[in-house]
DRENDO-37889 format. One record per residue (C-alpha): x, y, z; residue number from 1; residue in three letters. Coordinates in Angstrom, 3 decimals, decimal comma. Example, Ala and Ser with C-alpha at 12.3 -4.5 7.8 and 13.67 -1.06 7.14 Angstrom:
# DRENDO-37889
+----------+----------+----------+-----+------+
:       px :       py :       pz : seq : type :
+----------+----------+----------+-----+------+
:   12,300 :   -4,500 :    7,800 :   1 :  ALA :
:   13,670 :   -1,060 :    7,140 :   2 :  SER :
+----------+----------+----------+-----+------+
//
This chain:
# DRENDO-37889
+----------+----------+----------+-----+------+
:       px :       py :       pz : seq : type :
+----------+----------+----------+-----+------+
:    0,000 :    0,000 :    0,000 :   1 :  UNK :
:    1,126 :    3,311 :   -0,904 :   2 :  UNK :
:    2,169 :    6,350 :    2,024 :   3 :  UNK :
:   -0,473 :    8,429 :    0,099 :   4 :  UNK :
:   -3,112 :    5,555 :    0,938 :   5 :  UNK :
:   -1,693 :    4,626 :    4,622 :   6 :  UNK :
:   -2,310 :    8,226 :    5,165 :   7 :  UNK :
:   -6,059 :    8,606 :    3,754 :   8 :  UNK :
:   -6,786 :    5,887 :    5,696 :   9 :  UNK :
:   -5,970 :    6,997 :    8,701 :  10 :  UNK :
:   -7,577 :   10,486 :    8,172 :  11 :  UNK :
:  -10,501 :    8,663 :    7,299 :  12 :  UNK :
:  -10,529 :    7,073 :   10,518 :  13 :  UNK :
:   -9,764 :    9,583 :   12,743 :  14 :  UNK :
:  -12,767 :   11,504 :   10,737 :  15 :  UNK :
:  -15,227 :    8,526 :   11,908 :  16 :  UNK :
:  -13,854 :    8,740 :   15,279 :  17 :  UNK :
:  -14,332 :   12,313 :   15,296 :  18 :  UNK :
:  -17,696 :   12,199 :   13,813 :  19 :  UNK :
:  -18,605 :    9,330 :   16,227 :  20 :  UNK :
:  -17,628 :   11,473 :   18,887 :  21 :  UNK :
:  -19,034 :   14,278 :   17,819 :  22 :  UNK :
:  -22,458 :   12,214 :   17,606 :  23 :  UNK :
:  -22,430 :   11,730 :   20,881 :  24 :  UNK :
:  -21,608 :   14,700 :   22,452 :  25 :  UNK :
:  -24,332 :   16,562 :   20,214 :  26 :  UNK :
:  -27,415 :   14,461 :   21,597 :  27 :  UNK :
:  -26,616 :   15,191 :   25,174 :  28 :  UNK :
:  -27,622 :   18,355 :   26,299 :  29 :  UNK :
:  -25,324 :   19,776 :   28,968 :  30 :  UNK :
:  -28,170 :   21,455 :   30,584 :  31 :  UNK :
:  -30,293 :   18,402 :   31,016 :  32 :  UNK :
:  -27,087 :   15,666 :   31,886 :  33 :  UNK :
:  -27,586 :   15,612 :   35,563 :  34 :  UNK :
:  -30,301 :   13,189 :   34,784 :  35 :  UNK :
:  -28,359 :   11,025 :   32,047 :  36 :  UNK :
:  -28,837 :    7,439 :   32,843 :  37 :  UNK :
:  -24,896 :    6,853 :   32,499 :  38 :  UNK :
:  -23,431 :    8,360 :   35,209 :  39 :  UNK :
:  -20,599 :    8,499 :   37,616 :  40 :  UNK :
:  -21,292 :    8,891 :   41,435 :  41 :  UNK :
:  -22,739 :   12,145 :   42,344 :  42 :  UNK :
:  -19,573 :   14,083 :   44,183 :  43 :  UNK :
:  -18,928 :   17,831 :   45,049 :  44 :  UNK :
:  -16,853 :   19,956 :   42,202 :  45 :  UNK :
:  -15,081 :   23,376 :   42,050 :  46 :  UNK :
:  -17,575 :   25,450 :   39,276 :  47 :  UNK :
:  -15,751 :   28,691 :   39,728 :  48 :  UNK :
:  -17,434 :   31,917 :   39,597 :  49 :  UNK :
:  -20,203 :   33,074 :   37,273 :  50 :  UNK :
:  -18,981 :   34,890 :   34,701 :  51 :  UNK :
:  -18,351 :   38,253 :   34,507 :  52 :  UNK :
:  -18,690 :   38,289 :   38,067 :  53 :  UNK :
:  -16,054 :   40,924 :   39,842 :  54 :  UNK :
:  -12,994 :   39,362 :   41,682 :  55 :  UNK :
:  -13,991 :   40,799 :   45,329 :  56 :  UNK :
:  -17,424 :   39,550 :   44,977 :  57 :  UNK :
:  -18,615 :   37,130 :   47,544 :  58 :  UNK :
:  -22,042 :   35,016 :   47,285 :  59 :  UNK :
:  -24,670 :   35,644 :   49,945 :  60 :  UNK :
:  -27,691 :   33,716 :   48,539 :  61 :  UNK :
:  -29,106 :   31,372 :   45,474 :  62 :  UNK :
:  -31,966 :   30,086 :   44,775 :  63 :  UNK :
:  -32,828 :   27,595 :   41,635 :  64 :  UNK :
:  -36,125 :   27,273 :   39,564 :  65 :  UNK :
:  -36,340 :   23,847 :   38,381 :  66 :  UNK :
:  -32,946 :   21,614 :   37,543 :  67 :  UNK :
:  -31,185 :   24,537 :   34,991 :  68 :  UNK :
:  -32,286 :   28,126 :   35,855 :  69 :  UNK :
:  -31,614 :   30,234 :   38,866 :  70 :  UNK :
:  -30,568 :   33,461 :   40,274 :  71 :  UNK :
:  -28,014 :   33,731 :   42,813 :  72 :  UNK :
:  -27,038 :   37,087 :   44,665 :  73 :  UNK :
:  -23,359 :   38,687 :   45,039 :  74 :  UNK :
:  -21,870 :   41,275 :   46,858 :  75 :  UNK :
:  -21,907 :   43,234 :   43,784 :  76 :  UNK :
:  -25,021 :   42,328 :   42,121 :  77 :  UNK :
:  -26,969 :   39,256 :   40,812 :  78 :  UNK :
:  -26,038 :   36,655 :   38,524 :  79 :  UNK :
:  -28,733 :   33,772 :   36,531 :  80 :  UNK :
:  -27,666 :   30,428 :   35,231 :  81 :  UNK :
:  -29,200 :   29,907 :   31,256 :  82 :  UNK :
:  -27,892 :   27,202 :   29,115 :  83 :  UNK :
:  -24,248 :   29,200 :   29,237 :  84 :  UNK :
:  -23,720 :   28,927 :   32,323 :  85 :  UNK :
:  -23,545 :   31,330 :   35,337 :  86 :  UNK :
:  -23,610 :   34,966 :   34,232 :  87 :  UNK :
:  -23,137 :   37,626 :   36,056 :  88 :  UNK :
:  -26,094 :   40,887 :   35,458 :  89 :  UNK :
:  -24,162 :   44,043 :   35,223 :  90 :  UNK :
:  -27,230 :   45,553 :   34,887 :  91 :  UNK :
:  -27,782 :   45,034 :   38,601 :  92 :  UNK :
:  -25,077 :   45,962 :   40,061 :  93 :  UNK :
:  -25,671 :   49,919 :   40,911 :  94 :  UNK :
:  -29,007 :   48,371 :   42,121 :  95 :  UNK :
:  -26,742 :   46,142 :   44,951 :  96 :  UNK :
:  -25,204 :   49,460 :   45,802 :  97 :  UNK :
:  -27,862 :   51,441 :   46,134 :  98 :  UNK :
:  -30,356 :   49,238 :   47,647 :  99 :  UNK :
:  -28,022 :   45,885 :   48,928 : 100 :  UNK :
:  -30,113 :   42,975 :   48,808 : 101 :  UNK :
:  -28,910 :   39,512 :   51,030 : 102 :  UNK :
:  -32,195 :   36,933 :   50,234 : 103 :  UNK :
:  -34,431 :   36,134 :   47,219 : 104 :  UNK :
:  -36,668 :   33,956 :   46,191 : 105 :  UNK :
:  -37,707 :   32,862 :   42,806 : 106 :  UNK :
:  -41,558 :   31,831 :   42,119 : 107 :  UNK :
:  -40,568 :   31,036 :   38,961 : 108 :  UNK :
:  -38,632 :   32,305 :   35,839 : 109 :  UNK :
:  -40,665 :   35,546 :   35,700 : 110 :  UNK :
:  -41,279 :   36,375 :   39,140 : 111 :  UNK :
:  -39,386 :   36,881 :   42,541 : 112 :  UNK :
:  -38,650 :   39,174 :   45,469 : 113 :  UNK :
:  -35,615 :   39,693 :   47,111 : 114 :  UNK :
:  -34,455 :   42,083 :   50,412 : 115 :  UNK :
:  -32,086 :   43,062 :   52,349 : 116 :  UNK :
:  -30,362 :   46,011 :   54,355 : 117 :  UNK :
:  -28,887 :   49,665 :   53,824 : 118 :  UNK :
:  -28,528 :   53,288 :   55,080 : 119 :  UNK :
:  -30,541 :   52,373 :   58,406 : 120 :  UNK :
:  -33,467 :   50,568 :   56,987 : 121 :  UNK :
:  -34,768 :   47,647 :   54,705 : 122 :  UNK :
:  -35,016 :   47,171 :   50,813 : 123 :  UNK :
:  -37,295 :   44,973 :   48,899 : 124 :  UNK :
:  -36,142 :   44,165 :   45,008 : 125 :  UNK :
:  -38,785 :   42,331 :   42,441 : 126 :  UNK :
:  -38,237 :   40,789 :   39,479 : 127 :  UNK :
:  -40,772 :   41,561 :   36,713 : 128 :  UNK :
:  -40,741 :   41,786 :   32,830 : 129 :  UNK :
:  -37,209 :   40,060 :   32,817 : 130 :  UNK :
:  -35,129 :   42,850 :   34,589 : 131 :  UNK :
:  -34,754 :   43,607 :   38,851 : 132 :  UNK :
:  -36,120 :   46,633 :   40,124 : 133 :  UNK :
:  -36,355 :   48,503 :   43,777 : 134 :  UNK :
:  -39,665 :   47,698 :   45,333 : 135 :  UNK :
:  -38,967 :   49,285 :   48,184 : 136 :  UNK :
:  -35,823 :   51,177 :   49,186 : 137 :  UNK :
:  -36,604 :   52,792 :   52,280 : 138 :  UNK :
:  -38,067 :   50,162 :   54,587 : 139 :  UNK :
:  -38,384 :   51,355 :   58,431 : 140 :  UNK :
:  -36,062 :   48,147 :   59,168 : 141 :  UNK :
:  -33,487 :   45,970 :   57,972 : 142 :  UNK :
:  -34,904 :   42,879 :   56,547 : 143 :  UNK :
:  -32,915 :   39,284 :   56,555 : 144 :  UNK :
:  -34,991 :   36,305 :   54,489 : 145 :  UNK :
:  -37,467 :   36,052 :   52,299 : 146 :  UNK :
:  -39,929 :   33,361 :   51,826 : 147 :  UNK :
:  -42,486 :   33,305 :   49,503 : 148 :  UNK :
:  -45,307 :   30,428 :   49,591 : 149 :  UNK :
:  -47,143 :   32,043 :   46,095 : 150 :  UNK :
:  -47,583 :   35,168 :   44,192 : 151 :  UNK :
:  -50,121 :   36,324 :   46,559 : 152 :  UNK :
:  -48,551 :   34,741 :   49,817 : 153 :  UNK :
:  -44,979 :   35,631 :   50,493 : 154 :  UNK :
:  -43,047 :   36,307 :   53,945 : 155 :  UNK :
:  -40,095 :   38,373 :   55,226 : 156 :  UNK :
:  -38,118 :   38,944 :   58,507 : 157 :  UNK :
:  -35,617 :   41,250 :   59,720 : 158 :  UNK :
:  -34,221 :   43,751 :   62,846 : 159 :  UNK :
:  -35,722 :   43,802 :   65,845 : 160 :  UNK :
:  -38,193 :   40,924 :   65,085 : 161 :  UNK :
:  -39,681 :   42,494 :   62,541 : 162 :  UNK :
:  -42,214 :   40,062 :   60,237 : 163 :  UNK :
:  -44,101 :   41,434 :   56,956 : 164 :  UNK :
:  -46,175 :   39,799 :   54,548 : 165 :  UNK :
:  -47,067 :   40,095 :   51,050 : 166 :  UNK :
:  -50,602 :   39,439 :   50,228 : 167 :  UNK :
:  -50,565 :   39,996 :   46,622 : 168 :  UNK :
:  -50,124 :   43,508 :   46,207 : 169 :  UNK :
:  -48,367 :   44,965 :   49,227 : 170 :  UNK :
:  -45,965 :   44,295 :   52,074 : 171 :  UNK :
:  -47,532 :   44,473 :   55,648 : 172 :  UNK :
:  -45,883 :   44,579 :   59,106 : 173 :  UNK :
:  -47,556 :   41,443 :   61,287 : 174 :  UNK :
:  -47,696 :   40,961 :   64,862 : 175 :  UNK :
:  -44,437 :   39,655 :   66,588 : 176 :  UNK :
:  -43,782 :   38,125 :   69,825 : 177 :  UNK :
:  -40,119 :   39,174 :   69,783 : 178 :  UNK :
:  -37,694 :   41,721 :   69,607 : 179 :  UNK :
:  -34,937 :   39,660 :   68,908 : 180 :  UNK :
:  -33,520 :   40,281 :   65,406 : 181 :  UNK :
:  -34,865 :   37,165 :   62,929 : 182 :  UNK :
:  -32,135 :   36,494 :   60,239 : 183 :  UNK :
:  -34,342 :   33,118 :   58,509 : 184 :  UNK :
:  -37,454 :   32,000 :   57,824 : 185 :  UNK :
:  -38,426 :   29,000 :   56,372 : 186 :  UNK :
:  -42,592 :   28,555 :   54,886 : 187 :  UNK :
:  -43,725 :   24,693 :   54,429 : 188 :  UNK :
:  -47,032 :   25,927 :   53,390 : 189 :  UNK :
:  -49,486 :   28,872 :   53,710 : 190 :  UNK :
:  -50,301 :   27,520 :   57,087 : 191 :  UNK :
:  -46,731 :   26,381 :   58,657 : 192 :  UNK :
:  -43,638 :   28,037 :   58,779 : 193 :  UNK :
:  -40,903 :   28,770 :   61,254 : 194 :  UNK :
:  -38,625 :   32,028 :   61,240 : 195 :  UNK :
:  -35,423 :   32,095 :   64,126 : 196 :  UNK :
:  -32,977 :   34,935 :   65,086 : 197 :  UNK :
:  -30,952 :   35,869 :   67,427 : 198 :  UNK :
:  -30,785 :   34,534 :   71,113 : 199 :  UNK :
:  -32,229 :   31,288 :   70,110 : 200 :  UNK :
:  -35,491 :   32,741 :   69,092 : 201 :  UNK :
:  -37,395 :   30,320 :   67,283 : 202 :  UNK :
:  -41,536 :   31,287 :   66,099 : 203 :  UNK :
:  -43,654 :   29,142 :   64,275 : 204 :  UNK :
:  -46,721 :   29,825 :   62,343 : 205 :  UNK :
:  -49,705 :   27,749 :   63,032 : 206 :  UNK :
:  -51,836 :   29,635 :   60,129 : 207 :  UNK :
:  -52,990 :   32,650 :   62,156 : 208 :  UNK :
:  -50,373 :   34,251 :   63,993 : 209 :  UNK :
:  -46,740 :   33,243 :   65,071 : 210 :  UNK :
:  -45,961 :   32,057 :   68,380 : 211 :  UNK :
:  -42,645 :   31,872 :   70,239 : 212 :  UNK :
:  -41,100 :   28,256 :   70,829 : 213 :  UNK :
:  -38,994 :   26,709 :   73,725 : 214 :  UNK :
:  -35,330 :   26,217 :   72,175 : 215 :  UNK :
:  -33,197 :   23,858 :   73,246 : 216 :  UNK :
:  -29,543 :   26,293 :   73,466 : 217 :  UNK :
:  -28,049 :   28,541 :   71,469 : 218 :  UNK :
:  -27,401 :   32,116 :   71,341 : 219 :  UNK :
:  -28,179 :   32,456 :   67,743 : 220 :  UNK :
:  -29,865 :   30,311 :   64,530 : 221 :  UNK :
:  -29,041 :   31,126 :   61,556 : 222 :  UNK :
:  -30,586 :   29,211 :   59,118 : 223 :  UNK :
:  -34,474 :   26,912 :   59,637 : 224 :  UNK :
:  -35,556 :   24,263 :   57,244 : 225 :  UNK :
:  -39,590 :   23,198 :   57,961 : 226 :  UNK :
:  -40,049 :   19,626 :   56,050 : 227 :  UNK :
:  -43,264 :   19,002 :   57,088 : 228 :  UNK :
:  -45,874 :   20,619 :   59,001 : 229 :  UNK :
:  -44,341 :   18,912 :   61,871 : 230 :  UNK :
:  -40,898 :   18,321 :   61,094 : 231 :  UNK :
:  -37,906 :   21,173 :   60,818 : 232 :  UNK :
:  -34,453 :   21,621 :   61,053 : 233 :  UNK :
:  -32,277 :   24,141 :   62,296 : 234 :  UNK :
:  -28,434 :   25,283 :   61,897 : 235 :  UNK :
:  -26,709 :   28,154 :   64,538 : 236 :  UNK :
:  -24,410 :   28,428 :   67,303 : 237 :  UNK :
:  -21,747 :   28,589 :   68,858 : 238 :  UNK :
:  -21,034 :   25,342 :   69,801 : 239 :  UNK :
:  -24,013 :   22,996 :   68,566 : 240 :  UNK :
:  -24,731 :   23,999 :   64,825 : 241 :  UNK :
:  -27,515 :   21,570 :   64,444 : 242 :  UNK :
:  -31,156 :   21,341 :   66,011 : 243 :  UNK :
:  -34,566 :   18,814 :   65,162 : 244 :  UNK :
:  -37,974 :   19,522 :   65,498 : 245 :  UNK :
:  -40,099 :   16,534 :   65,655 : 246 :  UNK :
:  -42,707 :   14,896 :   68,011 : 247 :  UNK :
:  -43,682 :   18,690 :   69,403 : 248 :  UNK :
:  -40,454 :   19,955 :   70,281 : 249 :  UNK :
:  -36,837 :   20,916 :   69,764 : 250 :  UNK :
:  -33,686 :   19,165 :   70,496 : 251 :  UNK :
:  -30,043 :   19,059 :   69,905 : 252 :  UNK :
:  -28,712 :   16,582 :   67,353 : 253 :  UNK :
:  -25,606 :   14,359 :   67,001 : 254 :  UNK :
:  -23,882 :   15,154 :   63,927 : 255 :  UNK :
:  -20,130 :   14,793 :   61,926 : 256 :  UNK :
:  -19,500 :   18,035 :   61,788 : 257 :  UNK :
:  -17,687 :   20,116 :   64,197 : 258 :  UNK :
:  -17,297 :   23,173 :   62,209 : 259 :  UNK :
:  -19,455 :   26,046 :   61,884 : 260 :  UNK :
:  -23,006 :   25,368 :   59,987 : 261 :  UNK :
:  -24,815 :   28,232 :   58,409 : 262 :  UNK :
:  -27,193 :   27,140 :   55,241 : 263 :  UNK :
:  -30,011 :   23,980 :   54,975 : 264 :  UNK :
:  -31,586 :   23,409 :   52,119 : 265 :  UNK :
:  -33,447 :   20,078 :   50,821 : 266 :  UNK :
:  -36,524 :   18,441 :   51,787 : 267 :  UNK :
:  -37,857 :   15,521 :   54,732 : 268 :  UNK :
:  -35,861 :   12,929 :   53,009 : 269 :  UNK :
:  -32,879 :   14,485 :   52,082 : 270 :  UNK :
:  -31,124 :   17,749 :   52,671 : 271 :  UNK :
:  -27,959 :   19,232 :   52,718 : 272 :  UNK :
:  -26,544 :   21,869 :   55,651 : 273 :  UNK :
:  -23,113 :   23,761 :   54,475 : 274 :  UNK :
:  -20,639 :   25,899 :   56,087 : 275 :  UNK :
:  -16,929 :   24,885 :   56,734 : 276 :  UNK :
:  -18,144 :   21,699 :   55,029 : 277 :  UNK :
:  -20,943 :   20,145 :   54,579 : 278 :  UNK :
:  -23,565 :   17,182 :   55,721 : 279 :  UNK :
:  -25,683 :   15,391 :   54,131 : 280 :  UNK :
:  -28,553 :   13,819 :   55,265 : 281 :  UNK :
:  -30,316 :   10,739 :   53,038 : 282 :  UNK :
:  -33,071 :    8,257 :   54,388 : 283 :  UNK :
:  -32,315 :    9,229 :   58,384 : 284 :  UNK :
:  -28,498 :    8,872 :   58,219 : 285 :  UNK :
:  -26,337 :   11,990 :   57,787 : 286 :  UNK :
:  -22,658 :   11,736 :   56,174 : 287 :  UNK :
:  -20,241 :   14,424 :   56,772 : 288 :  UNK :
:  -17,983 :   15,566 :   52,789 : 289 :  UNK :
:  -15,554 :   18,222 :   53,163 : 290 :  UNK :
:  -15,200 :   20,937 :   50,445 : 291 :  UNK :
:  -13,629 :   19,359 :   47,335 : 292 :  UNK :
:  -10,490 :   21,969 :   47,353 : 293 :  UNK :
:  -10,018 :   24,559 :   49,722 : 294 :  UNK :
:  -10,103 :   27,787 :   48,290 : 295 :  UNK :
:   -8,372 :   30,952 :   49,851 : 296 :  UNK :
:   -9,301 :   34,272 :   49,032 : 297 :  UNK :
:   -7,847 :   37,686 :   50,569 : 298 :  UNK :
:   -5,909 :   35,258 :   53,340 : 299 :  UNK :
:   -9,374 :   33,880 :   53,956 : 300 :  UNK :
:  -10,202 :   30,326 :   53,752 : 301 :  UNK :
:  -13,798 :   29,592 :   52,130 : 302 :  UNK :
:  -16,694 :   28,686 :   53,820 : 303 :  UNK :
:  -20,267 :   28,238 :   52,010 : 304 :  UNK :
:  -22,596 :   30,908 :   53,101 : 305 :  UNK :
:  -25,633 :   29,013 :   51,431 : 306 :  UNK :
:  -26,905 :   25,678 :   50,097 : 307 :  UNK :
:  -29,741 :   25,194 :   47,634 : 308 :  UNK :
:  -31,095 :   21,740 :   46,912 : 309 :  UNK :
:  -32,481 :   20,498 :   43,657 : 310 :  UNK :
:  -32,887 :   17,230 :   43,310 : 311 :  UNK :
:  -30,262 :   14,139 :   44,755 : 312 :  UNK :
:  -27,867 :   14,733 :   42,125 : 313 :  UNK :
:  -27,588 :   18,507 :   41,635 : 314 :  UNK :
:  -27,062 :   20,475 :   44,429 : 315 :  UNK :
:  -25,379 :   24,241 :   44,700 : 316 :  UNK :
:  -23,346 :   26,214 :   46,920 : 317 :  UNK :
:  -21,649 :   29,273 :   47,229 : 318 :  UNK :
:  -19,638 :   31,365 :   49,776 : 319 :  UNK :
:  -17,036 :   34,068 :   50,843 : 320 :  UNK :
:  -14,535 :   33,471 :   47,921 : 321 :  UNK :
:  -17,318 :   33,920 :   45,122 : 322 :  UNK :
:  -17,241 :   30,531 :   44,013 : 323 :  UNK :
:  -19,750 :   28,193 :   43,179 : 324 :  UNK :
:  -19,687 :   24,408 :   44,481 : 325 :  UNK :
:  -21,732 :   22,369 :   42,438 : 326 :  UNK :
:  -22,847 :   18,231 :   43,677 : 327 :  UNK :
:  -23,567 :   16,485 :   40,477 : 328 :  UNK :
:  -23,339 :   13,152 :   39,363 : 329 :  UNK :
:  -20,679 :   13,766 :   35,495 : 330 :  UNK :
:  -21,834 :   11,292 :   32,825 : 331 :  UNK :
:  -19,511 :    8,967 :   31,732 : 332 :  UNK :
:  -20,562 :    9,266 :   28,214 : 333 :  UNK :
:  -19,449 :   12,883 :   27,904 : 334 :  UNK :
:  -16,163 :   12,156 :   29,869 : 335 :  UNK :
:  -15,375 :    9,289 :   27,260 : 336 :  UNK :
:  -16,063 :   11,741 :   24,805 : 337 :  UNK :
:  -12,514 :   13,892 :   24,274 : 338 :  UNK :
:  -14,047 :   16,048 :   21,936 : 339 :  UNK :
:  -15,960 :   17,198 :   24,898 : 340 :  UNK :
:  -13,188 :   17,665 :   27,539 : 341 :  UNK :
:  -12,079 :   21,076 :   27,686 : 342 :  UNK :
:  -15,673 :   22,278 :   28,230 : 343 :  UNK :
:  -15,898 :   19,744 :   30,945 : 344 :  UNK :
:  -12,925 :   20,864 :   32,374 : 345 :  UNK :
:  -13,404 :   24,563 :   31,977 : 346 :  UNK :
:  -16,524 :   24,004 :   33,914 : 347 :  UNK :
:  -15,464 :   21,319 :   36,521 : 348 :  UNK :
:  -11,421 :   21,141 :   36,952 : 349 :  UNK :
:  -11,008 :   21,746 :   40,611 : 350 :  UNK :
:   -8,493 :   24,268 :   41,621 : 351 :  UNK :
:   -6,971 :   26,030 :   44,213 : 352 :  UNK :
:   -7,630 :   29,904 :   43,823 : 353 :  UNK :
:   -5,154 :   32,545 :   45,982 : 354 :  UNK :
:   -6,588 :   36,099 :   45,385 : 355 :  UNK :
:   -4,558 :   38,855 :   46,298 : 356 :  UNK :
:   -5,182 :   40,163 :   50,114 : 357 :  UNK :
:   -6,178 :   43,335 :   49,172 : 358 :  UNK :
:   -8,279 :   42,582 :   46,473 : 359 :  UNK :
:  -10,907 :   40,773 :   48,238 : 360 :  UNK :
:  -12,654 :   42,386 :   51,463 : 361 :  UNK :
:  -13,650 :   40,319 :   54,314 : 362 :  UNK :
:  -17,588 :   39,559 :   53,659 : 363 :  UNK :
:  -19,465 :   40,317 :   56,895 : 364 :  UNK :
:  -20,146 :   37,523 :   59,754 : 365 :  UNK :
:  -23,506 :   37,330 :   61,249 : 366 :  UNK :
:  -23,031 :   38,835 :   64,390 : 367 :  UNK :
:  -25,461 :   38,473 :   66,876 : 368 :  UNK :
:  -26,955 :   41,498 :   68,275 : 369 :  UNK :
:  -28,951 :   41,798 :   71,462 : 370 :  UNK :
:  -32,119 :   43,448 :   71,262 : 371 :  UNK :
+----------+----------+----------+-----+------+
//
């Protein structure tokens, strides 16, 4: 056989390879491969930030709408995950500094409320007609979490106990049996929900008013996860991050971790609580994964300010060092595919990032405040 030949014939090849490959990695959809059949066990990977997002950002809050579509907030303003990827919204972020938001919550892709804290007072954002605008800019106080159970139904806490609620066209101040600031609240339906603060304040809402509950220890909660209209979770401190409500009352729970707890997110099944690391907890038996690198940003090591749960196999998380922490369970059929490798690694190659100390400012601690 001729070079000439030998050499066509291995172009050819390579050609059927390529278009073999290419076959492959064209009927997957990248957006939708969390729930291939073929896949690898689910683990914990280093996203990176969205992009476009500004170095000295750090991520305070995300919340998903469905498996491939979310919004997650920034120091500096909001980003969405589409079919690229995480972008960051430029267009939002003289709204952060005007108006700083720390909580939303999506009701679905064309509808959402977020609030937060600034100049003395409160803020409300909404999103309407694709774009984020200022609600309300001057609220009397500072407002924590948002919680919304519909378009017409929605909740919010803040300073000094401070509860409002949206009942479809405005925001109302409610009744509270505290003074304690409330920094979460958690709705399981229009007629249960919890919200918890400082001094181990924890309320529940029995569908008519809210009503102050005996708490176990703690001198602050900062994050409450109702599963059931008898069943909730808590996360806080100092020195026992994790709390169950079940069978009429609170106690303190046995876990793996030892490190400091500050998001839950997930469901009566399964859930997930982050912080220095995180725990998972599947069918009544909690596991304790670290973070998959460590990252360090500003001399700071990384800890995930908040969790949000999807489904088993995608899960998100995000934190001082403004990167994203995705669980997912990679296909094998895309990592067999080489074609498809450097967008698999752009998107998942874990890494160690060291940001200059001056370029990234310390994002503030929850500090508890007496009342």
């Amino acid at each position: 056989m001729s070079q000439p030949s030998r050499t066509t014939s291995i172009i050819a090849t390579l050609l059927a390879i390529g278009m073999v490959l290419g076959a492959v990695v064209s009927s997957i959809n990248f957006g939708a491969s969390r729930r291939a059949t073929a896949q690898s066990t689910p683990a914990w990977y280093n996203y990176g930030a969205p992009s476009g997002q500004p170095p000295s950002a750090y991520i305070l809050d995300i919340d998903m709408i469905g498996g491939a579509e979310g919004w997650l907030i920034a120091s500096q303003g909001l980003a969405k995950l589409e079919s690229s990827g995480w972008q960051f919204q430029t267009s939002t972020v003289s709204l952060q500094l005007e108006a700083p938001v720390s909580s939303l919550d999506m009701l679905d892709p064309s509808n959402g409320w977020a609030v937060g804290h600034g100049n003395g007072g409160g803020t409300i954002w909404r999103f309407q007609d694709n774009a984020w605008s200022i609600f309300d800019a001057s609220y009397p106080k500072e407002l924590h979490d948002v919680d919304m159970v519909s378009a017409s139904d929605g909740w919010a806490v803040g300073l000094d106990g401070h509860i409002i609620h949206f009942d479809g066209s405005q925001w109302l101040q409610v009744q509270s049996p505290t003074s304690s600031h409330l920094t979460t609240i958690s709705m399981y339906s229009a007629t249960s929900g919890w919200a918890a603060g400082d001094n181990g304040t924890m309320l529940h809402y029995d569908g008519t008013s809210w009503v102050l509950q005996n708490f176990p220890s703690g001198t602050y909660i900062l994050d409450v996860l109702g599963v059931s209209s008898n069943e909730a979770w808590a996360v806080g401190g100092p020195s026992e991050p994790l709390f169950h409500y079940s069978a009429g009352g609170w106690t303190v729970v046995s876990n793996p971790s030892s490190m400091r707890l500050f998001s839950l997110s997930g469901s009566a099944s399964e859930w997930w609580a982050a912080g220095d690391e995180f725990i998972h907890f599947s069918n009544g038996t909690m596991t304790l994964e670290g973070l998959p690198e460590t990252l360090a940003c500003g001399g700071f090591s990384d800890w995930m300010s908040d969790i949000e749960f999807v489904d088993d196999n995608n899960v998100w998380a995000g934190g001082r060092c403004g990167e994203l922490r995705h669980y997912t369970g990679l296909p094998r059929d895309l990592i067999i595919a080489s074609s498809y490798l450097p967008m698999l690694m752009s998107r998942y190659e874990p890494h160690t990032l060291a940001r200059p100390a001056a370029a990234i400012p310390a994002p503030p601690m929850v500090v508890p405040r007496s009342p």
